[in-house]
C-alpha positions as CSV (number, residue, x, y, z in Angstrom):
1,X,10.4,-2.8,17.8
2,X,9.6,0.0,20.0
3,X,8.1,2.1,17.1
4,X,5.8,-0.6,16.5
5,X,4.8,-1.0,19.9
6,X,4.1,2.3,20.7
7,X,2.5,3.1,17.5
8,X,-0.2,0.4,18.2
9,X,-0.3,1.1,21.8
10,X,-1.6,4.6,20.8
11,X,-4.0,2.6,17.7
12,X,-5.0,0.6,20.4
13,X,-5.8,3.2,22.3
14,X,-7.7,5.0,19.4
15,X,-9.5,2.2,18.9
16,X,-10.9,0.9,22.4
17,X,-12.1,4.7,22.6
18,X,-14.6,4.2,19.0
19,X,-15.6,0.6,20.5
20,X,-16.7,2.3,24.0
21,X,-18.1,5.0,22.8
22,X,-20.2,3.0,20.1
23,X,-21.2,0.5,22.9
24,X,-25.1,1.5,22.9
25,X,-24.8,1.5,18.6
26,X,-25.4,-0.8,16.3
27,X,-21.9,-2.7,15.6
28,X,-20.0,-0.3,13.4
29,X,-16.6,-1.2,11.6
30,X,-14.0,0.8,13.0
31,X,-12.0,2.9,9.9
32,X,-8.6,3.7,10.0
33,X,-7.2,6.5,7.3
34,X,-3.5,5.5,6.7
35,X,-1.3,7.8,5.0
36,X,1.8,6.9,3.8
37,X,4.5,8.4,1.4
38,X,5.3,4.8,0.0
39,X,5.0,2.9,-2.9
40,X,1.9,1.2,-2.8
41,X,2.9,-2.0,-4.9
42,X,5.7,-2.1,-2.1
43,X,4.8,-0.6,1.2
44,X,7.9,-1.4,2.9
45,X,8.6,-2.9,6.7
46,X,6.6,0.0,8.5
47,X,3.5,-0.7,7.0
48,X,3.7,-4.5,6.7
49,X,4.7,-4.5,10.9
50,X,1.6,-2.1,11.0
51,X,-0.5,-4.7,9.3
52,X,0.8,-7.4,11.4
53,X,0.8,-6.0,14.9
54,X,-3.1,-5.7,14.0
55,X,-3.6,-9.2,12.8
56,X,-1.7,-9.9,16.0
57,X,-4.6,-8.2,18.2
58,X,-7.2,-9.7,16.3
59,X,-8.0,-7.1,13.7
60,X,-8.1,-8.5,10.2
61,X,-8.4,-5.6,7.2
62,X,-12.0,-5.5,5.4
63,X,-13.1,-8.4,8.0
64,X,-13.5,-6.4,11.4
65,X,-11.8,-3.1,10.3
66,X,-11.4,-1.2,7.5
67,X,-7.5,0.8,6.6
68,X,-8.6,3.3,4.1
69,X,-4.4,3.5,2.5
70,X,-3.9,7.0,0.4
71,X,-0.2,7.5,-1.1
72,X,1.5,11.0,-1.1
73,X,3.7,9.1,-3.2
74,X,6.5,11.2,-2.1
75,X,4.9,14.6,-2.6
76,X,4.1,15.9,0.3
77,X,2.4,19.0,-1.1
78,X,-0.4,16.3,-2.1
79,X,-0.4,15.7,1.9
80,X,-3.6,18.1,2.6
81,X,-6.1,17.0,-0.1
82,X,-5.0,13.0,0.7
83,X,-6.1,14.3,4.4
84,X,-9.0,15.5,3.8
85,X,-10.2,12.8,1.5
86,X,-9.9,10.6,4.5
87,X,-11.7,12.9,6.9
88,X,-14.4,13.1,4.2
89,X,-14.8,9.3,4.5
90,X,-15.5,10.0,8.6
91,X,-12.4,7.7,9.7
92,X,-12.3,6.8,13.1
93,X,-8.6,7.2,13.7
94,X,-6.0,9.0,11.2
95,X,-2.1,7.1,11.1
96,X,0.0,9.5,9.3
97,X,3.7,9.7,8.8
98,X,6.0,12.7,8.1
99,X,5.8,16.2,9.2
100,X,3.5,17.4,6.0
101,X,0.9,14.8,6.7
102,X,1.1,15.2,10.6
103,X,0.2,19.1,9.8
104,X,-1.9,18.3,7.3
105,X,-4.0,16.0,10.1
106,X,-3.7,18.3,12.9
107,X,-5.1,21.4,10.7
108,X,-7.9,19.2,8.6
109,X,-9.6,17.6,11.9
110,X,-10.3,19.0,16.2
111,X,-12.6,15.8,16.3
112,X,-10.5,12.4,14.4
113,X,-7.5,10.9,16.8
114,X,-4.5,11.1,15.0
115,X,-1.8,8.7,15.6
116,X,2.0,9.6,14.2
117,X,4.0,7.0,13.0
118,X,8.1,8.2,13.7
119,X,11.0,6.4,13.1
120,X,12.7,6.0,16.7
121,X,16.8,5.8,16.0
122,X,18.4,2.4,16.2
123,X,20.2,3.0,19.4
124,X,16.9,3.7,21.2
125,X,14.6,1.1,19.9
């Protein structure tokens, strides 16, 4: 639970920054790059809570945001070019997970907010 919260405390975050600094722009869909090393025919609890805790805050996928999803697919050496395919698109915000994608964030972008997804130990969430 405290993953979750912190993770879209930080998206929140993210977020409210693109809205206030598009606030004398024409309306503009926020993007969100998501990289995951999961299955995508089953992303698992992290992503679904991810999902969720969105929905729960009033932001509904391809209705008034858009998650651009890429899959490492457990290769993590794939973790750079999935990276930069995303920055390419001009996301807003970049969620990644695992130390080859965090790297591969921090070393493809000065400009996108990265937020990193960690697993927080059992005892402490």
């Amino acid at each position: 639970m405290a993953k979750k919260t912190i993770t879209v405390l930080l998206l929140g975050i993210a977020l409210a920054s693109v809205h206030l600094a598009q606030a004398q722009q024409p309306k503009k869909v926020p993007r969100i790059g998501f990289v995951s090393g999961a299955d995508p025919k089953n992303p698992g609890p992290p992503i679904e809570a991810f999902q969720q805790e969105l929905r729960d805050r009033g932001y509904v996928d391809r209705k008034n945001l858009v998650i651009e999803y890429r899959y490492v697919l457990g290769m993590n050496e794939r973790s750079p070019a999935v990276v930069a395919e995303l920055v390419q698109l001009n996301v807003d915000v970049l969620v990644v997970a695992g130390l080859p994608a965090i790297l591969a964030a921090k070393q493809a972008t000065k400009t996108i907010p990265i937020v990193i997804m960690m697993p927080i130990p059992s005892r402490l969430g």
